[in-house]
N, C-alpha and C positions, 0 to 999 in steps of 0.2 A: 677866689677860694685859696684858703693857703695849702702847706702840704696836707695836714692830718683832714681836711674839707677833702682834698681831692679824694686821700685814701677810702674815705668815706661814703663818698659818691662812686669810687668804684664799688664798694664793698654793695652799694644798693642795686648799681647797675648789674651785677651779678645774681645778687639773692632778690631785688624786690629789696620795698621801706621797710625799714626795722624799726623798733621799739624806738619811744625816748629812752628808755631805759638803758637800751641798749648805744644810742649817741650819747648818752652822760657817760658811760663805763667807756667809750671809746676817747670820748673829750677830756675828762680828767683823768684817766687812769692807762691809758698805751704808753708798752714800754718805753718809748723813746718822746712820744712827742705830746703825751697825755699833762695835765695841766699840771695835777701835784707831783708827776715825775721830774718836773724842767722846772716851775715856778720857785721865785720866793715870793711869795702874795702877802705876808703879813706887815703888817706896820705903813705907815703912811707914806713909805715909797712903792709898797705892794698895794693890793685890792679891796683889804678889811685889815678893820681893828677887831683883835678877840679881848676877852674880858682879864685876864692877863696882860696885857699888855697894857689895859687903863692903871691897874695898880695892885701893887704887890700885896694888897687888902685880899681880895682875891684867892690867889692861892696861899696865904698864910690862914684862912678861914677854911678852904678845904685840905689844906695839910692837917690842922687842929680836929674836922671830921673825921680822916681817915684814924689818924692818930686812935679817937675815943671809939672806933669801928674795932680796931686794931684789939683793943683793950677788951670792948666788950666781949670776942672771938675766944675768952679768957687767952692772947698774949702769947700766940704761937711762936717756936723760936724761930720758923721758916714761912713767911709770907711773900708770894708775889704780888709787889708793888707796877701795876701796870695801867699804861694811859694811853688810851688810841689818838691817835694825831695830836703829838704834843708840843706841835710848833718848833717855837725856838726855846724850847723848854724853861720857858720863865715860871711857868703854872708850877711845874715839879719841883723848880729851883724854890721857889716862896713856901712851898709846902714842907718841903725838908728843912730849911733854916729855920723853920717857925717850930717844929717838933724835935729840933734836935736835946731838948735836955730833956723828953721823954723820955725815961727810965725803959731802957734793953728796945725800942722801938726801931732803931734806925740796925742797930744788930741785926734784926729778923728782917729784915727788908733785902728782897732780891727784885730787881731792877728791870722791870722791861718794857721796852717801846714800840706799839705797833707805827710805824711809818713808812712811808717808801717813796719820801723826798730823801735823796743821798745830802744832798746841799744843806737841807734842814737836821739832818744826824749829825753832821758836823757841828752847828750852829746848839744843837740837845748837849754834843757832848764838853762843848767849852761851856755851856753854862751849869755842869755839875762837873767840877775837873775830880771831885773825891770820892766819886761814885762812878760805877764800870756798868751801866745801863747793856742791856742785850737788845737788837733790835731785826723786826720779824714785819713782813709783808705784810701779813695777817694773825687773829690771836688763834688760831686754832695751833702755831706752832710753840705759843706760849706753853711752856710746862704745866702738867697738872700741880694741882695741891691749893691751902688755902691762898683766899687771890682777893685784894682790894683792887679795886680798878675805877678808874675816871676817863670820861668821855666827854668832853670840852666843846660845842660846835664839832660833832663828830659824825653824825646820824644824817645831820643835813646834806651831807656833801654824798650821800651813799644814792645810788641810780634811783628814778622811781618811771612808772608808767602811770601814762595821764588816759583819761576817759570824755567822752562828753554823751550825752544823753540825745538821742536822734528818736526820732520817731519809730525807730525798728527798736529801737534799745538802747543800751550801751554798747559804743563803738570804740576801740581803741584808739587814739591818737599815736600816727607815723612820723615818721621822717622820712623823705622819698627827696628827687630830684627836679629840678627846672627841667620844663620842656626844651630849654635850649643848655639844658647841663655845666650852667655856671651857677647855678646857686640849689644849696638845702633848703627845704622847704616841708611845710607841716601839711601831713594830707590824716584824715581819716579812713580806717581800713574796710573796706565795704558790708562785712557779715558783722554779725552781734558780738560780742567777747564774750567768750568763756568765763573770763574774772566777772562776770554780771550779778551772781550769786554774793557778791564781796561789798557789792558796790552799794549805796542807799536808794530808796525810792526817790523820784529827783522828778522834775519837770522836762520837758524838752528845752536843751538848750546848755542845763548845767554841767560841773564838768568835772572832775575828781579825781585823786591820785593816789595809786596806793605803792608800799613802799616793800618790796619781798624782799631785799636785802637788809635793812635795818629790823623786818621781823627777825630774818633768819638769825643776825645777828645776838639780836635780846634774846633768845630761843638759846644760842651757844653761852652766852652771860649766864644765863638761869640756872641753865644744868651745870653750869663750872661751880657756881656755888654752893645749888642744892648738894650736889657731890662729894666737893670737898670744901666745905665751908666760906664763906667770904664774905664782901657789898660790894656792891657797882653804884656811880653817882653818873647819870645822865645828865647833861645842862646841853638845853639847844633851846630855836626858836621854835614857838611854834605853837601847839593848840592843845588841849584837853584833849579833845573826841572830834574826828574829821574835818573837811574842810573841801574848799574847791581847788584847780588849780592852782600852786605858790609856783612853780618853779620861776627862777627868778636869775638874770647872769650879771656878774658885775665884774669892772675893768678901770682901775685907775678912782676908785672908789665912786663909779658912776654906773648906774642902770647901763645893757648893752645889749645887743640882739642876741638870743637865744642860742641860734645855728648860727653867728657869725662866729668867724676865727677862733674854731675849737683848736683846744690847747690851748688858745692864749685869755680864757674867758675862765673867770671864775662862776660855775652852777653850782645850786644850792636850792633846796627846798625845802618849806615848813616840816616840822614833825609833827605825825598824830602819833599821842603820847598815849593813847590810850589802846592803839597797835601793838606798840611796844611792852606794856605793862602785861597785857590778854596773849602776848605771844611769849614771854621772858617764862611762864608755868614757875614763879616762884615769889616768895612776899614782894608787895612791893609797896613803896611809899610815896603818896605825892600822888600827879605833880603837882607843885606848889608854883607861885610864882618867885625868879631870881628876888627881887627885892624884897621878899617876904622871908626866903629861905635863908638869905645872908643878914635881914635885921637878928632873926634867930640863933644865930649864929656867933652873934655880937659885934655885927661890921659898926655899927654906931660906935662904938666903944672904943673899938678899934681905932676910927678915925680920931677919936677925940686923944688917944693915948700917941697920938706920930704926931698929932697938932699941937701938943704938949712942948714936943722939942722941937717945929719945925719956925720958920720965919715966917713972916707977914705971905711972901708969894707961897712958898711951901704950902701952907695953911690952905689959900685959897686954889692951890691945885689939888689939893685932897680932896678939897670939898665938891668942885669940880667933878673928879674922879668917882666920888661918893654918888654922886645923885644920879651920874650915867650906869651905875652899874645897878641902884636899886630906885628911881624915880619911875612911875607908871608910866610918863611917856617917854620913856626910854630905853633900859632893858630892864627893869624891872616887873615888867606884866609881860611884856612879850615873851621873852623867855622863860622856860619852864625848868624844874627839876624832879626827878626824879631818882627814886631809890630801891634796888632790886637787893634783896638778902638771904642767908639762911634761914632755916626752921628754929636754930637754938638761940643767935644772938637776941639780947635786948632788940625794943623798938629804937631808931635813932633819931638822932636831935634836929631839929630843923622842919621838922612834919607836924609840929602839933605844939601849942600853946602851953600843954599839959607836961610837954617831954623838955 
C-alpha cells in the first residue's frame, strides 16, 4: 500500500468501510496526496488525452458557441466566462483566439477557473498570458451574475456510489480492508440501501451507480443561470439514461486496479446525462452525440479551411484529429453533450437540424 492506501485503511480501521464514493473523493481529491492535487495526467506523458488536446478544432468550435450564447443573452457588458477543470488551458486558449474579432465579446468577459491542480494553474495561466483568469476550488465561490460556463471531461471525475442487486435488495458497494491489512478491498454493506428508491427494477446480480455530486452540481449550474441568466455546455462520456457499473482507473494510458495506488490512479466514471438534465431544474438541450454536435457546428468545414493552408502531413493529422473526435467508434458516440440555459435566451445551435 502506498501512503494515501495506508491513510485510508486507517481511516476504515477506525469508522468501518466507506463508500466508493467516499475512496474516489479521498483518491483524487486529498489535500496533499489526492490525484488531481499532485498529478499532471494529461497528454501522452500523463494518463489521458482530452479532446483539446486532439485539436484546436475543438475549442475554436466551442469558443464560436459561447461567443453566439453570448449574443443571444442580447450582449451583456459583464459575463463570467467560466470552465470547471480546464487542464492546461488549451480548450479556453482556442476558444478565445477564434472569437476574438467578435464585436465587444472578449470586453465582457471575466475569467474564471474552477481547478485545484496548482501545477496545472500555472500551465492555464502561460497559456492565455493576456488574460488574468481567477481561480476557485469550486464554483460556488465564482461570483454571481450572467455566466457562460463549459465543463470539458468534468462530471466523470466527480465521486459516485456503486450498488449491486442481492437478493434482499439493493446493497451498497464498500471499500473495507484485507483480513491481513495489506490491501483494499470491495466488500458489500450487509442491510439494504436506503438509495433503493433511486435505483431501477434490476435482476439479482445487476449493479448500478449513481452520482450525488455531479446532480448537486447541475442543480448549482441551473439555478446560476435561471437567476442570473447564462448556458453551461456539458461534454463527457457516457449515456443518455443509466447504466451499470462504469467506474473505471487508468495509469500510463492503461486499465489499472481500482483500489491500487490511490493518488497515483486516475478514476473516472460514465455520466448519466439524463441525472444531470432532471437535477440541473432548468432548459436544457441534448444530449446529443460529440460527433453530431461538432458536424453542427461546422467542424467539417473547419477542417477543410486549416487543410486549405496546411501540407501534405499537416492535412493528414487533421484528418487524423477529425475522425477521433467525431467518428462513432471513437468519441463521437460515446461522448455526449449537453446544454443547460435560461428562460429568455434563443434555443442554441448544435441540438437540432432545424437550429
Amino acid at each position: 500500500m502506498n501512503e494515501l492506501g495506508r491513510l485510508i485503511a486507517h481511516r476504515i480501521a477506525l469508522t468501518g468501510p466507506i463508500a466508493v464514493s467516499d475512496f474516489m473523493s479521498e483518491a483524487l481529491g486529498h489535500p496533499r496526496l489526492g490525484y488531481y492535487r499532485r498529478a499532471a495526467p494529461l497528454g501522452a506523458a500523463g494518463d489521458f488525452i482530452t479532446a483539446p488536446e486532439i485539436s484546436q478544432m475543438f475549442g475554436e468550435l466551442l469558443g464560436a458557441w459561447l461567443a453566439e450564447r453570448w449574443q443571444a443573452m442580447e450582449s451583456p457588458d459583464l459575463v463570467r466566462l467560466v470552465e470547471l477543470g480546464p487542464g492546461r488551458g488549451s480548450l479556453m486558449a482556442d476558444a478565445l483566439r477564434a472569437t476574438q474579432a467578435v464585436p465587444g465579446f472578449h470586453a465582457a468577459l471575466d475569467l474564471h477557473f474552477v481547478e485545484i491542480n496548482r501545477g496545472l494553474r500555472a500551465a492555464q495561466q502561460a497559456a492565455l498570458p493576456t488574460f488574468k483568469p481567477t481561480w476557485h476550488e469550486r464554483l460556488e465561490t465564482v461570483p454571481a451574475g450572467p455566466t457562460l460556463l463549459i465543463a470539458n471531461e468534468f462530471f466523470d471525475a466527480l465521486p459516485v456510489r456503486q450498488f449491486e442487486k442481492t437478493g434482499r435488495g439493493w446493497a451498497e458497494r464498500m471499500v473495507g480492508v484485507s483480513d491481513d491489512g495489506k490491501a483494499l478491498i470491495f466488500a458489500l454493506a450487509p442491510g439494504v440501501t436506503p438509495f433503493s428508491s433511486l435505483l431501477p427494477d434490476a435482476k439479482e446480480g445487476a449493479q448500478a451507480e449513481l452520482c450525488e455530486a455531479g446532480c448537486a452540481l447541475a442543480a448549482a449550474i441551473g439555478a446560476r443561470v435561471r437567476q442570473h441568466g447564462g448556458w453551461a455546455l456539458i461534454i463527457d462520456y457516457g449515456y443518455n439514461r443509466g447504466h451499470g457499473a462504469s467506474l473505471q482507473a487508468v495509469r500510463s494510458h492503461r486499465g489499472a486496479g481500482i483500489l491500487d495506488h490511490p493518488g497515483e490512479t486516475d478514476l473516472s466514471a460514465h455520466v448519466d446525462f439524463s441525472s444531470l438534465a432532471a437535477s440541473a431544474g432548468a432548459r436544457t438541450f441534448g444530449p446529443v452525440g460529440q460527433g453530431e454536435f461538432l458536424r453542427r457546428l461546422g467542424i467539417l468545414q473547419r477542417a477543410d479551411a486549416l487543410k486549405a493552408r496546411a501540407t501534405s502531413e499537416q492535412r493528414l493529422t487533421i484528418d487524423r484529429a477529425l475522425q477521433r473526435l467525431i467518428a462513432a467508434d471513437q468519441m463521437g458516440t460515446l461522448f455526449r453533450v449537453l446544454a443547460v440555459g435560461d428562460d429568455t435566451s434563443a434555443a442554441p445551435t448544435g441540438f437540432s437540424d432545424a437550429l
